[in-house]
C-alpha positions in Angstrom: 0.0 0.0 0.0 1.5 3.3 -0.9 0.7 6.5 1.7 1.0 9.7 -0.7 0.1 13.1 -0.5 1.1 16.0 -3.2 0.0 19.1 -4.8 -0.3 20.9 -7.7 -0.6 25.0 -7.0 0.6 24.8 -3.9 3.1 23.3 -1.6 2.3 21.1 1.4 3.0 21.9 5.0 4.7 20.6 7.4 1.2 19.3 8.9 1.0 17.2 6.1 4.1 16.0 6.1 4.1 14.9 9.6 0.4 13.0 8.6 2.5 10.6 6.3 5.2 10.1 8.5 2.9 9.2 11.2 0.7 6.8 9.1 4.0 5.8 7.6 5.4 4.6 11.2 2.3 3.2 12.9 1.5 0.6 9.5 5.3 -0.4 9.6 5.2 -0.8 13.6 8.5 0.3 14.1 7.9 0.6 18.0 10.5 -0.6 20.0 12.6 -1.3 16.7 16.0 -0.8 15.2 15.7 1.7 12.2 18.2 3.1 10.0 17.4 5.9 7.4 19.6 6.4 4.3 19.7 9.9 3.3 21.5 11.9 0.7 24.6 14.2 1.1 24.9 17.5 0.5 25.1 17.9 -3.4 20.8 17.2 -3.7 17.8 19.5 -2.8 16.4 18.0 0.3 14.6 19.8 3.1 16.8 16.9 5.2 16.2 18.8 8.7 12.1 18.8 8.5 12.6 15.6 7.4 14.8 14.8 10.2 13.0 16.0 13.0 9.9 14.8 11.9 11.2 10.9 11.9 12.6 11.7 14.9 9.6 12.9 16.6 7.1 10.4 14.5 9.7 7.2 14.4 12.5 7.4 16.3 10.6 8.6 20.0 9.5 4.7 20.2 12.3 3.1 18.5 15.1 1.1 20.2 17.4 2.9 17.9 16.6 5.8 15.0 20.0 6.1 13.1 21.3 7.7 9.8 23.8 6.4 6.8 24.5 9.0 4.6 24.7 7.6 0.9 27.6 8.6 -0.4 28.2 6.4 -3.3 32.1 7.7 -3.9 31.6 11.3 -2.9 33.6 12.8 0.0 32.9 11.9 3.5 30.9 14.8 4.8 32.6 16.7 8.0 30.9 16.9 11.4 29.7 20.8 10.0 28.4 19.7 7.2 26.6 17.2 8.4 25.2 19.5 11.1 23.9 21.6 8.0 22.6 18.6 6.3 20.2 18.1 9.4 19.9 21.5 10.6 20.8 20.9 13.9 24.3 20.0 15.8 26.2 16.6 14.8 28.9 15.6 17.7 31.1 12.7 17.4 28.7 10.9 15.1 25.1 11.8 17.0 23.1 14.4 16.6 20.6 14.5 19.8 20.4 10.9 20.2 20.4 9.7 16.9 23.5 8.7 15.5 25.0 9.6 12.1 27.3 7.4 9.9 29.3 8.1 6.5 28.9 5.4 4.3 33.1 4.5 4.0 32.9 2.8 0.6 36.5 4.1 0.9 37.1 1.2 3.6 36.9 -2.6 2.1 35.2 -3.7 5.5 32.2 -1.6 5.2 30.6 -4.3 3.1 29.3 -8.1 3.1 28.6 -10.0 -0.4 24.9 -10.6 -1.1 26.1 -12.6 -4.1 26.0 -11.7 -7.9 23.7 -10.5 -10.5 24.5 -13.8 -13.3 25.9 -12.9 -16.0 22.8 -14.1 -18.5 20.6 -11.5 -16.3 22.7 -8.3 -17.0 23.2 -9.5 -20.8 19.3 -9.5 -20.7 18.7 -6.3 -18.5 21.4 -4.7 -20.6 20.0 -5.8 -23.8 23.7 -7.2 -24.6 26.0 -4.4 -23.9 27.1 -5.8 -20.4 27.5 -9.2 -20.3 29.9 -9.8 -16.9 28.3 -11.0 -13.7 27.8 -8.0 -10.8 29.4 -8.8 -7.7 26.7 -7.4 -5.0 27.8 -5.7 -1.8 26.0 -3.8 0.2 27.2 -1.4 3.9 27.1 -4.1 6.5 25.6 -1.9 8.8 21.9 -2.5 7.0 22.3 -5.7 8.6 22.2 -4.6 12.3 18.7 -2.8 11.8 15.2 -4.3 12.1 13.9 -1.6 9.7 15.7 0.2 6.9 14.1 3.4 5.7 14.9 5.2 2.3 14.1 9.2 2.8 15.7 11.3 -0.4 14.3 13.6 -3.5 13.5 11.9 -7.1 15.0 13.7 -10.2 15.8 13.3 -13.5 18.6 11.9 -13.2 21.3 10.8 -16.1 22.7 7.2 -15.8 19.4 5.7 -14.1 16.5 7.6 -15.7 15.2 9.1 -12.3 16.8 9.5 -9.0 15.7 8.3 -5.8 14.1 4.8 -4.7 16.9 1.7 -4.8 19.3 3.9 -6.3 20.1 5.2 -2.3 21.0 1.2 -2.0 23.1 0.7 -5.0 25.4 2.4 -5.3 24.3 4.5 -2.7 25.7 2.7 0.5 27.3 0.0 -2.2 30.5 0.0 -3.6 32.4 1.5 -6.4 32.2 -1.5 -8.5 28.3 -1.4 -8.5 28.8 2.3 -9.6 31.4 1.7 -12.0 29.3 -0.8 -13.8 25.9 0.8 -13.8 27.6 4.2 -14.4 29.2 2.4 -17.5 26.4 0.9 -18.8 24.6 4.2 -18.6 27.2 5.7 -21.0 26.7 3.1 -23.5 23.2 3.4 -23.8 24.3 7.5 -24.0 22.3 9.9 -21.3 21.0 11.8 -23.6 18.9 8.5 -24.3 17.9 7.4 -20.7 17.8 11.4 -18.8 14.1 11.3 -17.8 12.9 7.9 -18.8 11.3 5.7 -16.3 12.1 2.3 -17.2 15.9 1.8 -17.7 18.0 -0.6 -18.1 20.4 0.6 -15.4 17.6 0.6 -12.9 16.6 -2.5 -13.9 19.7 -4.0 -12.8 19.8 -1.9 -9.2 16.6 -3.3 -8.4 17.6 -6.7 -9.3 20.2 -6.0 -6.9 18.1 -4.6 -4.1 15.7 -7.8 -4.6 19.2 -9.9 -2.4 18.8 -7.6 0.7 17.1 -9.6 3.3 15.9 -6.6 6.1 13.0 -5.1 5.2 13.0 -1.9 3.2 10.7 1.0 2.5 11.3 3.9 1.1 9.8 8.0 1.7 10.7 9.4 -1.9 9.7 13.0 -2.2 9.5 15.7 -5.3 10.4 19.2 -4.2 9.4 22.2 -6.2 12.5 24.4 -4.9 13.1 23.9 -1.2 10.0 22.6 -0.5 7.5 19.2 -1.2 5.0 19.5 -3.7 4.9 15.8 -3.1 5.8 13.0 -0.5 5.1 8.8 -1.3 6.0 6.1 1.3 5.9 2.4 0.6 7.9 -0.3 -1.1 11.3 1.3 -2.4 10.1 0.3 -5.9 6.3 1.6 -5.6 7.1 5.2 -3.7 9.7 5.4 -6.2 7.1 4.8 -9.2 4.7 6.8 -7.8 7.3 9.8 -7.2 8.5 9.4 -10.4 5.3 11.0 -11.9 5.3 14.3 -10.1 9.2 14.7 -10.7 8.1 14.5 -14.6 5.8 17.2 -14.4 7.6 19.5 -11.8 11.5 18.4 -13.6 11.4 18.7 -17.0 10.9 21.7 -19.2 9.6 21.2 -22.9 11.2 23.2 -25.2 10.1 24.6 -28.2 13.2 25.1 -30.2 16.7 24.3 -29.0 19.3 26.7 -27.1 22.5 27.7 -28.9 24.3 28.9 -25.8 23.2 28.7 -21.9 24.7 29.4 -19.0 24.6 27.2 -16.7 25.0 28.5 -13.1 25.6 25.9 -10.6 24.7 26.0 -7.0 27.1 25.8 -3.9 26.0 22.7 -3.1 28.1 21.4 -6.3 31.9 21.6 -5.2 33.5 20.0 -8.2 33.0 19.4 -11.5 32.1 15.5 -10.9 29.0 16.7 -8.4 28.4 19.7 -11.0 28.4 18.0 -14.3 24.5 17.9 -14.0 24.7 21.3 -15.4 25.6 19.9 -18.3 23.1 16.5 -18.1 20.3 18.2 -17.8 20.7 20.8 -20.7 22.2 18.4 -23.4 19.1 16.8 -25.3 17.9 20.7 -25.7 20.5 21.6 -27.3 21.4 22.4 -31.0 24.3 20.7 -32.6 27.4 23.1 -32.7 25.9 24.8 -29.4 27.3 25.9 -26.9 26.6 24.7 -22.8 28.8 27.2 -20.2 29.3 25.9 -16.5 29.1 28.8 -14.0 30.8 28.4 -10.9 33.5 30.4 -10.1 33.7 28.5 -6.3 34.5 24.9 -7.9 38.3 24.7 -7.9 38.6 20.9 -9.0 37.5 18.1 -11.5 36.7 15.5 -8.6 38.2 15.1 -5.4 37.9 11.3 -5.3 39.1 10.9 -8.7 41.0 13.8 -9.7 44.0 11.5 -10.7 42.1 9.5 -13.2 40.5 12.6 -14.8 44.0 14.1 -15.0 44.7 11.3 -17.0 42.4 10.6 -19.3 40.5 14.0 -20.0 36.6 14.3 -21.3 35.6 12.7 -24.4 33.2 11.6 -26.4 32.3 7.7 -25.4 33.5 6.2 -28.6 37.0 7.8 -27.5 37.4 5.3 -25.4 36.0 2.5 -26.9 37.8 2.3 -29.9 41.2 2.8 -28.1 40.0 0.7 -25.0 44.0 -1.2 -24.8 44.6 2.9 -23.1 42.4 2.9 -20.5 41.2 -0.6 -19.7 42.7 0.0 -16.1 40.6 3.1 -15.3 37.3 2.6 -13.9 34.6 2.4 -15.7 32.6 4.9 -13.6 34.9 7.7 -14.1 34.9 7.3 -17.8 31.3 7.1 -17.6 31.6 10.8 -16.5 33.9 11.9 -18.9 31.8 11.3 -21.8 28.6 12.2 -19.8 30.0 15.7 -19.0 31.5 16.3 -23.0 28.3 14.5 -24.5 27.7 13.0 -27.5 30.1 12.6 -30.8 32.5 10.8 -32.4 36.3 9.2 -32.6 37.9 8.2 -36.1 40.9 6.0 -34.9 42.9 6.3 -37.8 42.9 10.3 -37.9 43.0 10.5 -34.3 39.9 13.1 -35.0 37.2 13.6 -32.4 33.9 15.5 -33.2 32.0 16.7 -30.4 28.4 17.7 -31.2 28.3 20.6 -28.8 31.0 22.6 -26.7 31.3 22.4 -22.9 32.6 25.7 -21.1 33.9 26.0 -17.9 33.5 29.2 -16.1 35.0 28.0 -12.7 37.9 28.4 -10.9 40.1 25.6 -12.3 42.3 27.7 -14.0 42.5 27.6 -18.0 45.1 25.4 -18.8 43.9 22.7 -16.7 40.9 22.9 -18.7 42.2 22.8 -22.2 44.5 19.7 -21.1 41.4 18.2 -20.5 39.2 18.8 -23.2 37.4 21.1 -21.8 37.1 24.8 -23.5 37.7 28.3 -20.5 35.7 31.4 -20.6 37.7 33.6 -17.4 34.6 33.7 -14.9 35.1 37.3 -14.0 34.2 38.2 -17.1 30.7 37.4 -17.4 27.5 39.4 -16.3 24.4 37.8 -16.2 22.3 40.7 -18.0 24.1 39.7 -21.1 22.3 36.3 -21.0 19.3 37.3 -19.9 15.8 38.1 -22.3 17.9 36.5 -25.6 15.3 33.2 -25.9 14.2 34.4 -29.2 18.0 34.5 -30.2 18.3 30.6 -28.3 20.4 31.6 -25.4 19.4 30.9 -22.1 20.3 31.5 -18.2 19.6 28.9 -15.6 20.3 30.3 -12.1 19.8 26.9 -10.3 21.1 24.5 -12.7 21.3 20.8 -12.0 17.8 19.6 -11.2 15.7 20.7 -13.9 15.9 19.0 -17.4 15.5 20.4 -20.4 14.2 19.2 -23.4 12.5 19.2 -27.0 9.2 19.2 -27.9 10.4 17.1 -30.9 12.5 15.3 -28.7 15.4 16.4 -31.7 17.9 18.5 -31.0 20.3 17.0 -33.7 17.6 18.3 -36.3 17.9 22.1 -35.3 21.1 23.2 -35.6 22.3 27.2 -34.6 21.4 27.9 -38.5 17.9 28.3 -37.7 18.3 31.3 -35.5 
């Protein structure tokens, strides 16, 4: 049975809020139960301390035990402050009141047990061939120590999976790299442009045959946020809250566009502090935009690619996905994840191997503070963000340029669904 309560021309209050998470926590019984709650980090939209205090006050004031995980899947561990921001309310050697709050260490090999392997027939099928390896399955240990495991995070587009939220807080969530690498990879095969707002996926089919092994039992509050706030909240099953979410987040996250941009800027929030957490500025504008456009990422506070895998994008740069697969001898050793950025963040195009010539079908700016020859080494083109005023961008639609002050959760697309037919020409 799904609880669910959203609207459309307004928002809900905190009253209604606090109705589902009551309902939500007298039909589970959770009384006198272990519960843990895996919750975002800091790089999504999440009212996080309503949401904490009213679990606290609904859930965790009769439960033997009302913990956190924060899923991580490889970003940085969050600091004590930032975790107090995250809940809005003081975290102290890993509790906050008397609750306490874990980092999911996918950084430390004994974080996880094995629940097995997705066969290697099943990903061929869920993949429609392009995978064909079996998925070893791993999953945070700590699950295991909890009579209740609660999912509590936003649904978005989202570009590997289709939409955010749901099982995807499990794997790779609180799971470990290899379950992102390989999910992450397959999503760049199948191109994000392709799969950015879809429902059914083949990625997701794969994390929920993956979140079929875990054994406690698992339900999931998945909510859609029209800015800060919930124009929408759905508890049940991970699967069915996710479903149901999914809906809203269509109508309240994607834009249809008439005509494609030639140029945006793209101005990315704080909560974004490098370009592996930020890329979404660039995710969620592609399929609206013309071939030989143009997509500019605004942030002059992000100083760095990633700060997990900095190394590896040093390395091998951003390019197109068939970059990499027709010289795959190079980079067979780097994980398949962090190329799975790469050519999500450069977008679509194409490698000929015997000229060495790569064609991009639109250019990705960086308006940051990496500095500019850190950018060109990596395939990346540098406009110097001092040098850029808003007004210039602003009331030029009718000339296809566009300014996006909150970029990152909103996707953009074509009424056509056809960019590649539009090209800069017809304005």
């Amino acid at each position: 049975m799904i609880l669910g309560k959203s609207a459309i021309d307004r928002v809900l209050s905190h009253d209604e809020v606090r109705q589902i998470v009551s309902q939500a926590a007298a039909g589970r019984n959770l009384k006198g139960k272990r519960v843990l709650t895996i919750i975002p980090d800091g790089t999504r939209t999440m009212p996080m301390p309503l949401m904490f205090q009213l679990v606290q006050e609904e859930i965790g004031t009769g439960a033997a035990a009302c913990d956190y995980l924060v899923a991580l899947g490889t970003h940085s561990l969050m600091s004590e402050a930032q975790l107090s921001r995250l809940l809005g309310r003081p975290v102290v050697n890993g509790t906050c009141g008397n609750a306490r709050v874990f980092n999911h260490r996918w950084d430390l090999p004994g974080t996880f047990v094995d629940l097995g392997t997705i066969p290697a027939d099943q990903v061929a099928e869920a993949s429609g061939g392009l995978l064909s390896e079996a998925i070893l399955v791993k999953i945070n240990r700590l699950l295991f120590d909890y009579d209740q495991v609660l999912i509590c995070g936003p649904v978005f587009p989202h570009e590997v999976v289709g939409f955010s939220g749901g099982n995807k807080y499990l794997f790779p969530g609180v799971s470990t790299g290899e379950m992102i690498n390989q999910t992450h990879w397959l999503g760049a095969l199948l191109g994000s442009y392709n799969l950015i707002g879809t429902l059914c996926t083949p990625v997701r089919a794969l994390i929920d045959r993956a979140a079929e092994k875990i054994t406690v039992p698992v339900a999931c509050f998945a909510l859609v946020l029209r800015k800060q706030d919930i124009a929408g909240i759905y508890f049940g099953s991970a699967l069915e809250a996710w479903e149901a979410a999914v809906q809203l987040s269509a109508q309240e996250h994607i834009r249809w566009e008439d005509r494609p941009f030639r140029r945006v800027l793209s101005v990315l929030p704080q909560m974004y502090d490098d370009i592996w957490t930020g890329a979404k500025g660039m995710y969620k504008l592609e399929p609206a935009i013309a071939d030989d456009g143009e997509v500019v990422l605004y942030a002059p506070h992000i100083t760095e690619f990633s700060y997990t895998h900095g190394a590896f994008l040093e390395r091998i740069g951003y390019h197109c996905r068939d970059y990499f697969l027709k010289q795959w001898n190079r980079f067979g050793d780097v994980p398949r994840g962090v190329i799975a950025h790469s050519t999500h963040l450069i977008g679509q195009g194409t490698y000929d191997a015997t000229t060495g010539i790569e064609a991009l079908r639109i250019k990705v700016t960086l308006a940051t503070g990496i500095p500019e020859e850190r950018c060109r080494r990596l395939n990346l083109n540098y406009i110097d963000p001092n040098g850029i005023r808003f007004e210039d961008w602003q009331g030029r639609e009718d000339e296809g340029v566009k300014l996006i002050p909150h970029a990152g959760e909103t996707l953009y697309r074509l009424q056509n669904g056809e960019s590649r037919t539009k090209g800069s020409g017809s304005y």
